[in-house]
Wavefront OBJ file of the C-alpha trace (Angstrom):
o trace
v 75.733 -70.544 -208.122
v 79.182 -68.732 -207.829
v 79.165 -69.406 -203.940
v 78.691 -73.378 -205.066
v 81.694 -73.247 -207.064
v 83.781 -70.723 -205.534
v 83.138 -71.826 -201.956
v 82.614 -69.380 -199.034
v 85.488 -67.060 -199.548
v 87.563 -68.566 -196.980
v 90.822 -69.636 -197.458
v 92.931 -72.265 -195.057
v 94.693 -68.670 -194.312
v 92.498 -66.336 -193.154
v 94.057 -63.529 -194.252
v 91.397 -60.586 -195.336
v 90.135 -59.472 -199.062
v 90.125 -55.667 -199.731
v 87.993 -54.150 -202.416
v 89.233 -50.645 -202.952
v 86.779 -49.108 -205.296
v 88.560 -45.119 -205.698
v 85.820 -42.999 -207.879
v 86.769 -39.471 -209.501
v 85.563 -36.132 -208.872
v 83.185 -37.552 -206.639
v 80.673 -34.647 -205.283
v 80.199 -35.156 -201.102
v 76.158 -34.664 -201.700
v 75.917 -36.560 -205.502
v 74.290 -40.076 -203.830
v 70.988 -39.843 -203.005
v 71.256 -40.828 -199.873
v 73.450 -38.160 -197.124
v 77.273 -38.559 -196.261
v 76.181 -37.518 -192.999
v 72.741 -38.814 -191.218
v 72.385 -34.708 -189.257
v 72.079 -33.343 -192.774
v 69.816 -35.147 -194.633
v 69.295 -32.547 -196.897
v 73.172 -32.770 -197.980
v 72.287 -35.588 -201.262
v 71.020 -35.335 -204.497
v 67.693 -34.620 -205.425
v 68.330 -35.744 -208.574
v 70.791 -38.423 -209.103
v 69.555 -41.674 -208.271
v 71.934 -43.861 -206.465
v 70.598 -47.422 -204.521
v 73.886 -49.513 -204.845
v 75.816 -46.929 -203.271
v 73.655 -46.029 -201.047
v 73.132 -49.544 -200.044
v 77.073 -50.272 -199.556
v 76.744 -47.266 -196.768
v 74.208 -48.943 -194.969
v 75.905 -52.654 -194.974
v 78.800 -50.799 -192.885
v 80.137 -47.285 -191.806
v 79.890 -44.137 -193.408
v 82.402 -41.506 -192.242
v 80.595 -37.963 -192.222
v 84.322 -36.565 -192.503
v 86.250 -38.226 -194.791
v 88.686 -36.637 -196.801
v 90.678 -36.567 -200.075
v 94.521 -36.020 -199.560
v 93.849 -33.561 -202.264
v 91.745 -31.440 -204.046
v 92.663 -32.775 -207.451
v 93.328 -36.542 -208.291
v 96.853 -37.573 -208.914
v 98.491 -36.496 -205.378
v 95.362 -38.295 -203.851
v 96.697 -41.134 -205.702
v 99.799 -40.841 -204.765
v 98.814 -40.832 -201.193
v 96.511 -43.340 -201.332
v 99.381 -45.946 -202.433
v 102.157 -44.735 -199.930
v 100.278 -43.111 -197.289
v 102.130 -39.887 -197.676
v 100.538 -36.507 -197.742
v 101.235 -34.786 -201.049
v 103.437 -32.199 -199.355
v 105.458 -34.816 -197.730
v 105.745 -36.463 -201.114
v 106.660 -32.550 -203.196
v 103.533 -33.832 -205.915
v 100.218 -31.372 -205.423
v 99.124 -30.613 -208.292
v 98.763 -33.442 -211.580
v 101.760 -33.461 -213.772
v 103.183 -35.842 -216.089
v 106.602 -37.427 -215.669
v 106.996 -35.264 -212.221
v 109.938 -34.888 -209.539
v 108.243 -36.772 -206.899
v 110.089 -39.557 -205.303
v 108.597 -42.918 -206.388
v 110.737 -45.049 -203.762
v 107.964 -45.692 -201.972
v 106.582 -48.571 -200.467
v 102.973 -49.406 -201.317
v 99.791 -51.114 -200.135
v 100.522 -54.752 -202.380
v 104.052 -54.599 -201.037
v 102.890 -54.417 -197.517
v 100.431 -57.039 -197.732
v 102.888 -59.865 -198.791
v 104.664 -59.069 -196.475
v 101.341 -59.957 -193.707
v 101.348 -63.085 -196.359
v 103.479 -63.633 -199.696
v 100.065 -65.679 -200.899
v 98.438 -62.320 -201.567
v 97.428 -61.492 -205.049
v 97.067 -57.802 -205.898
v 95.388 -55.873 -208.697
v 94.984 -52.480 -209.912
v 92.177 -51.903 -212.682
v 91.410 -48.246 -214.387
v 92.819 -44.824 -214.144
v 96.613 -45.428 -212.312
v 98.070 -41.907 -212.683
v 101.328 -42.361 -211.076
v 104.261 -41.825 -212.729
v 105.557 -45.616 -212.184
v 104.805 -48.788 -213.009
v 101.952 -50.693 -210.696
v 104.407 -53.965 -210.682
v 107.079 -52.063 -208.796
v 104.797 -51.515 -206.052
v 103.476 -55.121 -205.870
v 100.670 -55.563 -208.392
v 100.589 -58.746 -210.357
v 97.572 -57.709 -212.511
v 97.104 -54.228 -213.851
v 96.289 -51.476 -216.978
v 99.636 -49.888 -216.678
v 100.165 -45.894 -216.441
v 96.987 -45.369 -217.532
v 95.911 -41.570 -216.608
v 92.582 -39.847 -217.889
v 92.873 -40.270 -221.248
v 91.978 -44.103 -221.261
v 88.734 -43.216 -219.359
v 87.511 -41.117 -222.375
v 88.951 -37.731 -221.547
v 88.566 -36.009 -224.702
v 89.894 -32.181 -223.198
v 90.225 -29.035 -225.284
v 86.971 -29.517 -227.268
v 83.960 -28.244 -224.455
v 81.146 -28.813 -226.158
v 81.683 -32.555 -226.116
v 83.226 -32.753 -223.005
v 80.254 -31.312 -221.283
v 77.240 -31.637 -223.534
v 77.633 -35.585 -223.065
v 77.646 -38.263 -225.535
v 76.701 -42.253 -225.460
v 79.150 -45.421 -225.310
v 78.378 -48.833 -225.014
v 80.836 -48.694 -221.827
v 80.583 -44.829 -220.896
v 83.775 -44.505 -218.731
v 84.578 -48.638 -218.615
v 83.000 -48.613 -215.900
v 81.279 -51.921 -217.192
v 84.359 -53.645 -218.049
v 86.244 -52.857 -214.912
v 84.023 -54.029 -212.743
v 83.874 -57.199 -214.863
v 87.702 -57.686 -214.625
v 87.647 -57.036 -211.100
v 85.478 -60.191 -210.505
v 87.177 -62.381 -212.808
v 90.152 -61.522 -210.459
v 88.255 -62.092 -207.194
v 86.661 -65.260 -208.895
v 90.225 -66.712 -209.769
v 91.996 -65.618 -206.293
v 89.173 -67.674 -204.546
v 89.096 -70.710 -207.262
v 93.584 -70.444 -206.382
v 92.858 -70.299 -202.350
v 94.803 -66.841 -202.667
v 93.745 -63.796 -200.653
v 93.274 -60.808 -202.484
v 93.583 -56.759 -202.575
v 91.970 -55.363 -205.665
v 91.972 -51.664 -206.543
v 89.010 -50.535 -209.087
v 90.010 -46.988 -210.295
v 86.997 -45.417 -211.908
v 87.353 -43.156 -214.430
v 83.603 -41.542 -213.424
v 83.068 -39.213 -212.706
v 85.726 -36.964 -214.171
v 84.361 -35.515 -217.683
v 83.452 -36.032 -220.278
v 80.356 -36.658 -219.666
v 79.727 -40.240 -220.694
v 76.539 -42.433 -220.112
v 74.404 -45.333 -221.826
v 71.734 -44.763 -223.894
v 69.516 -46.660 -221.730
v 70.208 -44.674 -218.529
v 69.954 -41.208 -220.407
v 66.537 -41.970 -221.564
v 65.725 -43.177 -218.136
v 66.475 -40.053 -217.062
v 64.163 -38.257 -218.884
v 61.564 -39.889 -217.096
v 62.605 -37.993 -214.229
v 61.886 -34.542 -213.043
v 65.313 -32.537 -212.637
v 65.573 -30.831 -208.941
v 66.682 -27.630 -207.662
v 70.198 -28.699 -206.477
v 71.107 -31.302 -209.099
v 69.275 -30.923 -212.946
v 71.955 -31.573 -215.599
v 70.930 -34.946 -216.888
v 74.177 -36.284 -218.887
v 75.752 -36.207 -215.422
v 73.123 -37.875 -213.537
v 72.824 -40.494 -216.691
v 76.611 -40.925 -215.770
v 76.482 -41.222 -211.984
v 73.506 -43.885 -212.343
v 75.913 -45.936 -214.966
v 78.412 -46.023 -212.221
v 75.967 -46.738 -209.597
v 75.033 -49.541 -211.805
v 78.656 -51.243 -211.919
v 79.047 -50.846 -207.951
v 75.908 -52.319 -207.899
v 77.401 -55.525 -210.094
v 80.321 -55.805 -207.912
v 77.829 -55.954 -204.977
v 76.269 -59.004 -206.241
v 79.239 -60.766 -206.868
v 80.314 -60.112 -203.659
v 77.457 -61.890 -201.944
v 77.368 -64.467 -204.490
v 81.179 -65.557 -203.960
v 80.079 -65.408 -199.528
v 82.880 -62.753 -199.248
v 81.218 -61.111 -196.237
v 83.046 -62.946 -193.572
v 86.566 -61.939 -194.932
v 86.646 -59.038 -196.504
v 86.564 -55.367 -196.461
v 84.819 -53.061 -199.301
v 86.213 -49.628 -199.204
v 84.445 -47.322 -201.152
v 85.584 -43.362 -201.784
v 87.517 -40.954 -203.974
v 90.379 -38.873 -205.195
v 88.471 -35.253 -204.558
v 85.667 -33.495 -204.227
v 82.790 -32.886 -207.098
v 82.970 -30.536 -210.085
v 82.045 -27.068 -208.200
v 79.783 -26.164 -211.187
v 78.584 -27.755 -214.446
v 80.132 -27.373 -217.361
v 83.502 -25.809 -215.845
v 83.929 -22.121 -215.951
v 86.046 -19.833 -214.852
v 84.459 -17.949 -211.733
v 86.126 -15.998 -210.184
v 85.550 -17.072 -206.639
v 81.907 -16.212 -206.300
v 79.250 -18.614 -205.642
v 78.323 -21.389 -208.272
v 74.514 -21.869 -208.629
v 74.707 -25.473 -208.552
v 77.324 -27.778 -206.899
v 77.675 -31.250 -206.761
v 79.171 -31.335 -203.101
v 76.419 -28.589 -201.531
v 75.897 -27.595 -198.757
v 79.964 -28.056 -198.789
v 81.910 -24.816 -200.278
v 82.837 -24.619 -203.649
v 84.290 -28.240 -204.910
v 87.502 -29.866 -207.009
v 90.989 -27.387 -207.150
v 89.846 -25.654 -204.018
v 91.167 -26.551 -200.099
v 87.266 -25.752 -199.244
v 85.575 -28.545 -197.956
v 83.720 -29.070 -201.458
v 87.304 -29.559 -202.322
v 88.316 -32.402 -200.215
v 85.624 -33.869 -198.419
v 84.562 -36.723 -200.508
v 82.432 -39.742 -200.017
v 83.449 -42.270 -197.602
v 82.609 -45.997 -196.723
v 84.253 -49.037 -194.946
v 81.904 -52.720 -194.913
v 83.291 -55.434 -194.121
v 83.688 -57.960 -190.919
v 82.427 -56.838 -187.392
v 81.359 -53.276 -188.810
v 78.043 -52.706 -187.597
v 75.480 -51.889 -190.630
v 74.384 -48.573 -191.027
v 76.827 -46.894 -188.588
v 78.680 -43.345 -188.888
v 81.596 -41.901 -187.518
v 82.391 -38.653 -187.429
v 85.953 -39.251 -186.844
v 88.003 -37.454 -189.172
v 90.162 -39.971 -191.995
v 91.972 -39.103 -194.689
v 93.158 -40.901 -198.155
v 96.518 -41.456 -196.977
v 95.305 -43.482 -193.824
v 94.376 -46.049 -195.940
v 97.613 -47.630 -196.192
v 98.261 -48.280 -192.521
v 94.566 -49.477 -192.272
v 94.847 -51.976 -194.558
v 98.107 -53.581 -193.124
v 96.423 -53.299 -190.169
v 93.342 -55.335 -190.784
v 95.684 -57.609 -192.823
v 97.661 -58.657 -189.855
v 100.980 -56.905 -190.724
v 103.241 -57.003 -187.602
v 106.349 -55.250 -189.286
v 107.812 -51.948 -189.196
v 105.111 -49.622 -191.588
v 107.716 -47.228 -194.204
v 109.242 -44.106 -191.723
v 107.458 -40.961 -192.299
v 104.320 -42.046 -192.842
v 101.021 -39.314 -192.169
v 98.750 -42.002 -192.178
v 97.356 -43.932 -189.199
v 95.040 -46.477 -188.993
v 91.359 -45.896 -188.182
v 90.738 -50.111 -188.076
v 89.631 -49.257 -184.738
v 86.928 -46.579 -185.651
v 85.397 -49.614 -187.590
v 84.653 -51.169 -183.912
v 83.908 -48.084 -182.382
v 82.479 -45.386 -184.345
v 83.835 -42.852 -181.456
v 87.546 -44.125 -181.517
v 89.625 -41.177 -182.350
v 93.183 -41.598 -184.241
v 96.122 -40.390 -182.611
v 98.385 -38.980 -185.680
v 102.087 -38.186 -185.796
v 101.895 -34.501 -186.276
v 98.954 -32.312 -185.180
v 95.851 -32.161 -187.655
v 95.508 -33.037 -190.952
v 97.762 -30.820 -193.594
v 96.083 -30.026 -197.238
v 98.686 -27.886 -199.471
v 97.780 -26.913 -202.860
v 100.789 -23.904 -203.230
v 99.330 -22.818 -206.864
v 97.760 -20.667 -209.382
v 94.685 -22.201 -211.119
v 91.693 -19.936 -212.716
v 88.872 -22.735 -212.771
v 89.508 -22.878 -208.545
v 90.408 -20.089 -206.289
v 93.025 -19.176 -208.081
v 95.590 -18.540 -205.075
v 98.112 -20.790 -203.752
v 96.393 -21.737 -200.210
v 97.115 -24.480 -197.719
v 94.696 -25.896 -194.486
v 94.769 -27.792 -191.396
v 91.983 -29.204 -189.643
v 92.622 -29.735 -186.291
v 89.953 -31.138 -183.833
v 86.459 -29.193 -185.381
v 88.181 -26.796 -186.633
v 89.735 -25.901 -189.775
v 92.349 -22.640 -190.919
v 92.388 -21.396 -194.810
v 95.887 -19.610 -195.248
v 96.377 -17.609 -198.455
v 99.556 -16.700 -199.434
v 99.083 -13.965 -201.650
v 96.358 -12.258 -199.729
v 98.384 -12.982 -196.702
v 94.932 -14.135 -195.266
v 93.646 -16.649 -192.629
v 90.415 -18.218 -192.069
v 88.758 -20.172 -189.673
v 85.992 -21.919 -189.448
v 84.430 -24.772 -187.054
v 83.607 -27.386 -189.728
v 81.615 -29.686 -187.591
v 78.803 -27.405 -186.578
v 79.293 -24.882 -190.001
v 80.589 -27.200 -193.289
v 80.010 -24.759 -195.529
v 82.262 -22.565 -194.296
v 80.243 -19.340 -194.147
v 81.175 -17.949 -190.558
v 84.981 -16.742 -190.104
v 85.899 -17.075 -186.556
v 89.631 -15.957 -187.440
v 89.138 -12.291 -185.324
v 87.010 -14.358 -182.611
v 89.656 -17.141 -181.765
v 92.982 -14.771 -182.069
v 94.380 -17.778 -179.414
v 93.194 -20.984 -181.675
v 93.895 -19.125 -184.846
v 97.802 -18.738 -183.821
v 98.226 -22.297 -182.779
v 96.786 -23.387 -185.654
v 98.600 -21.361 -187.808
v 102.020 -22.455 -185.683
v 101.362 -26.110 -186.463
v 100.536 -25.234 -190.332
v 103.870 -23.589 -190.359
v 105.506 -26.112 -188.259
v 104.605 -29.292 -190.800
v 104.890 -27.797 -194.280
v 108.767 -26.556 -193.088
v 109.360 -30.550 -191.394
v 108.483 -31.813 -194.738
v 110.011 -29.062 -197.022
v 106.603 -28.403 -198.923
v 106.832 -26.410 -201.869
v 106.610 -22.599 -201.586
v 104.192 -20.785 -203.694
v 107.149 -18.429 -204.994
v 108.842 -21.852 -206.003
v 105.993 -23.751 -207.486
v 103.929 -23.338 -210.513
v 100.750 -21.817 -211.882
v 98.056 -24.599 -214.007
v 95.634 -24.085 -216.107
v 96.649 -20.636 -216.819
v 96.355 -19.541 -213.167
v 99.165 -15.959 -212.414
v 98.419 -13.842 -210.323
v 96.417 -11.070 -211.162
v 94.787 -13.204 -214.312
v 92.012 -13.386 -212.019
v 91.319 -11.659 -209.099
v 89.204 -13.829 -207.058
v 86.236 -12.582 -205.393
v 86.584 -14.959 -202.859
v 86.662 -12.872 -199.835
v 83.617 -11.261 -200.260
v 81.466 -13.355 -198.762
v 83.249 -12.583 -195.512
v 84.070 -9.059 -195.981
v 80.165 -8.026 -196.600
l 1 2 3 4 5 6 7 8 9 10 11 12 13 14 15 16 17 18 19 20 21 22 23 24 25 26 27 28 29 30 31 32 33 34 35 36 37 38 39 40 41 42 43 44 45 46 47 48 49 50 51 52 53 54 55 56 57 58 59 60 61 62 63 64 65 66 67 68 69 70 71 72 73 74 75 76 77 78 79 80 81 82 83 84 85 86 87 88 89 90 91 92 93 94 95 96 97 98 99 100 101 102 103 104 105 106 107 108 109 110 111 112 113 114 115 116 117 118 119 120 121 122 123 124 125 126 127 128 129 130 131 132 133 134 135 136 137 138 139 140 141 142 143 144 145 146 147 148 149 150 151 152 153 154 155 156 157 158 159 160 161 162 163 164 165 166 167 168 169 170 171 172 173 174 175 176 177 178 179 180 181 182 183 184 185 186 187 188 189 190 191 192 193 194 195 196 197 198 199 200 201 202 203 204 205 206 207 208 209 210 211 212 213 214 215 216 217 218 219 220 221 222 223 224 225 226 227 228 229 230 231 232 233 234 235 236 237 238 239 240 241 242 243 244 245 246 247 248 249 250 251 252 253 254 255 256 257 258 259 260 261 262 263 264 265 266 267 268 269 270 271 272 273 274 275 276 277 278 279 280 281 282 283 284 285 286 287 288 289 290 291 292 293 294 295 296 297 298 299 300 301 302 303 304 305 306 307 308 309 310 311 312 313 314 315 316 317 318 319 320 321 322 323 324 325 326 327 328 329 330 331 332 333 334 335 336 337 338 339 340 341 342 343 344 345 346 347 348 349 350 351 352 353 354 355 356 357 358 359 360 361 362 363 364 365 366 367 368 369 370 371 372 373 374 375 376 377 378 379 380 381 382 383 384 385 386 387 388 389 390 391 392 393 394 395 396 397 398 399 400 401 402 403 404 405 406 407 408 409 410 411 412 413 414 415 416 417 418 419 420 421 422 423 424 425 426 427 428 429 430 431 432 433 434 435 436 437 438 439 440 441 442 443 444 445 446 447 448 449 450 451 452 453 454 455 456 457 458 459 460 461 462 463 464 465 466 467
């Protein structure tokens, strides 16, 4: 019935929709179906979710996708300006922060490819500016966690779970989102809308209903906690809604549904300090350790482009990153202008075509940089680069390297840094080399978080590969 009134979608311009649906602390194996088709065994055997598992099969899936950051404000950051968060001095979450907000973002690019485009930016913003000066006519302001129900300092009800009518709005975003759509399409206006969820960062926050379906359901080996799962099946649910709407306003022709998030999974459930050693149960197995680390649990997050021409069901193993999203978008909008200078992200709107394209990027690999203390992660300022397959771990304070080949080993268990002397050092070289073009914070310079010093806890990291 929506199609009937709405029409098809299409516009007299044919300018592109986007649907940019960013999730939080979003674990690489927490859908039930696999990020990447060679492991199937890499998804929940607990958490049960169809919609998102359906939106990978209506397009591409991209086995190694990645969060700009291990924790979800510089993603955020990124995200908007395309920037990597030591380009932009913000890697860790911070309130009113240094960072230079004279960016340009996605909305402002866009009307530029078309002044007709409407923009909108719905749940958890975290950015230490207003949406409208980047372009967005409709949006919740500087929201940050707290809207989405983040109750912090009291642990028992942060992780034990509790019910809400709309656990984590993720009901009532997705229902603002469509009124947008709806009212873009009634206007003849293209449209970019951002839905921020604030799932699946804790609390722990579900629906009655879905808890108790839960119960009906045996708990598995990798994945048992069932306020989580409750909570991952309520946003499942909303992604689900937005699905329908999709297909009922005949947006498939014209327009893209991009579909990831700002890091990787909690490493363990509840949160606890750990020293480094292996958790029992993590939400981004068989990916190392999760959220605050540069591991891949840390950074490789979910991943998923439908939309126009992308062949259903496809993966690429092509390597993309949060901040490439900005290019890709102008891109697939038709902007023929000069992109902002010093960007790190490059489009990958040919991948969608060809799942083999590779993406030729202005410096050499992809640069991670998390230059901090923090006692819930590693707990030592550490930066990476992946370059090709493979990736390098620096430590700072260990004065450490590791290196591992990510495509055939993701979870990082086999350190080829005394193998590949040769790859190691030009690795390291181009590490050195980027963090020094873009001035990246030092770890002497920066600060600790969430009570993270030195010597507060000494991580046993290390000892999987010193044994």
């Amino acid at each position: 019935m929506l199609c009937a009134f709405f029409g098809s979608g299409l516009f007299a311009n044919s300018s592109p929709n986007f649907i940019l649906v960013l999730t939080d602390d979003h674990g690489w194996s927490s859908l039930s179906a696999p990020m990447d088709k060679s492991l199937p065994a890499a998804k929940s055997d607990f958490h049960q979710t169809p919609n998102m598992d359906a939106l990978l099969e209506r397009g591409m899936r991209f086995s190694h996708g990645y969060a700009a950051s291990p924790v979800c404000s510089p993603t955020r950051y990124s995200v908007q300006f395309g920037k990597s968060p030591a380009r932009l001095h913000y890697t860790r979450v911070l309130g009113d922060n240094g960072a230079d907000h004279n960016q340009v973002g996605i909305p402002q690019l866009l009307k530029s490819a078309n002044p007709d485009y409407r923009c909108a930016h719905f749940g958890k913003w975290h950015i230490s500016a207003d949406p409208e000066r980047y372009g967005y006519d409709v949006h919740d302001g500087r929201t940050t966690n707290k809207q989405g129900g983040f109750t912090m300092r009291n642990h028992e009800r942060e992780w034990g779970g509790y019910a809400e009518e709309d656990p984590k709005r993720v009901d009532s975003l997705t229902a603002r989102a469509i009124d947008f759509m709806q009212d873009s399409i009634k206007n003849e206006k293209p449209f970019f809308v951002q839905i921020s969820h604030y799932a699946l960062h804790s609390d722990l926050v579900y629906s009655e209903d879905t808890y108790a379906s839960t119960l009906l359901s045996k708990a598995g080996q990798l994945h048992s906690n069932r306020a989580y799962a409750a909570m991952v099946a309520d946003l499942d649910r909303s992604v689900g809604t937005l699905l329908e709407a999709f297909d009922s306003m005949g947006l498939a022709e014209n327009t893209y549904v991009i579909f990831t998030s700002d890091n990787g999974g909690m490493p363990c459930l509840p949160m606890q300090v750990n020293k480094g050693a292996p958790y029992a149960q993590g939400l981004n197995s068989p990916l190392l350790r999760g959220k605050w680390d540069l591991t891949e649990g840390g950074i490789r997050v979910p991943f998923a482009v439908m939309g126009p021409r992308i062949k259903a069901g496809d993966q690429s193993d092509t390597p993309v990153i949060s901040y490439d999203l900005l290019p890709t978008v102008a891109e697939l909008a038709g902007f023929t202008g000069s992109l902002p200078k010093n960007l790190d992200g490059r489009s990958f709107a040919a991948v969608l075509n060809n799942s083999d394209s590779l993406i030729a990027r202005p410096a050499e690999g992809l640069v991670f940089h998390f230059p901090h203390y923090n006692m819930v992660g590693i707990n030592e300022p550490h930066s990476a680069i992946r370059i090709g397959d493979y990736k390098l771990l620096r430590f700072y304070s260990s004065q450490r390297d590791l290196l591992f080949d990510v495509a055939k080993d993701p979870a990082e268990s086999i350190d080829l840094s005394g193998e590949k002397t040769a790859l190691k050092a030009l690795m390291s070289a181009a590490l050195e080399l980027y963090l020094e073009q873009v001035s990246a914070e030092k770890p002497e310079d920066s600060n600790s978080w969430k009570k993270g010093n030195f010597g507060a806890v000494k991580t046993r990291f290390f000892e999987r590969y010193d044994n």
